[in-house]
C-alpha positions in Angstrom: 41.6 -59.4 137.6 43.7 -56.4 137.0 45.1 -55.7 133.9 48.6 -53.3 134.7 49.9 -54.1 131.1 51.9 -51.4 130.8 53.1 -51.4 134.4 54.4 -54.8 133.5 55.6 -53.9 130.7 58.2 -51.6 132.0 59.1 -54.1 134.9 60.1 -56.5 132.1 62.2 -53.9 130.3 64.1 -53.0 133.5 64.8 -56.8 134.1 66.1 -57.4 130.9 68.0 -54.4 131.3 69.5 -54.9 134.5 69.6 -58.9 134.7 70.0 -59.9 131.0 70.2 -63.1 132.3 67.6 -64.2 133.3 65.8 -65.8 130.5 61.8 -65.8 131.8 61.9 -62.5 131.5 62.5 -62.6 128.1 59.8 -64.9 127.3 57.2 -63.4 129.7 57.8 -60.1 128.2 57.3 -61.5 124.3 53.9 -62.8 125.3 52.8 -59.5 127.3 53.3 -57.9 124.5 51.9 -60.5 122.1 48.8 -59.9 123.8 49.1 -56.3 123.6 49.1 -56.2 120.5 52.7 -55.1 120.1 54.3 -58.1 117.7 57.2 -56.0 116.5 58.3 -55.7 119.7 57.1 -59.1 120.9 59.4 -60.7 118.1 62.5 -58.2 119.3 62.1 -59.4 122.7 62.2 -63.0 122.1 64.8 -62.8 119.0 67.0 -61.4 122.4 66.0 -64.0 124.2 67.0 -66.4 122.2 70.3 -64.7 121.2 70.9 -65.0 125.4 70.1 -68.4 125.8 72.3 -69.3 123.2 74.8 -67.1 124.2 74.4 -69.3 127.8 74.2 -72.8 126.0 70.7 -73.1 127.1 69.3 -75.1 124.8 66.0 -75.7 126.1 64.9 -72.2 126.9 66.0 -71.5 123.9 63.7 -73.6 122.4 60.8 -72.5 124.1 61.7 -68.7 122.8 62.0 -70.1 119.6 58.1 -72.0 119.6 56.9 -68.7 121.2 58.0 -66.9 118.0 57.1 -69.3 116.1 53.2 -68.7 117.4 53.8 -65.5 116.4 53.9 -66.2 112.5 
């Protein structure tokens, strides 16, 4: 398998960017960069997330941002 982290990376930034939303992203994006290592900006990325589903009513993406950042403690 090919790992293109950083690739994917900026993919996820210019979807959140450009179609904030559309909540996977948000929570694809926090755990790409969980596993890079990258938790400040995991937890930025999924505190945004949530902020959008809420923002949306969507209350049960928003609690799946909320156990991802929860794993992240």
């Amino acid at each position: 398998m090919l790992f293109r982290s950083a690739e994917a990376r900026t993919c996820f930034e210019g979807l959140m960017a450009n179609s904030p939303e559309y909540l996977p992203a948000y929570l694809m994006a926090g755990n790409l960069l969980a596993e890079m290592g990258d938790k400040p900006a995991a937890v930025s990325t999924l505190e945004a997330g949530i902020e959008q589903a809420r923002a949306v009513k969507d209350a049960h993406t928003e609690g799946e941002l909320e156990a991802a950042l929860g794993d992240l403690s």
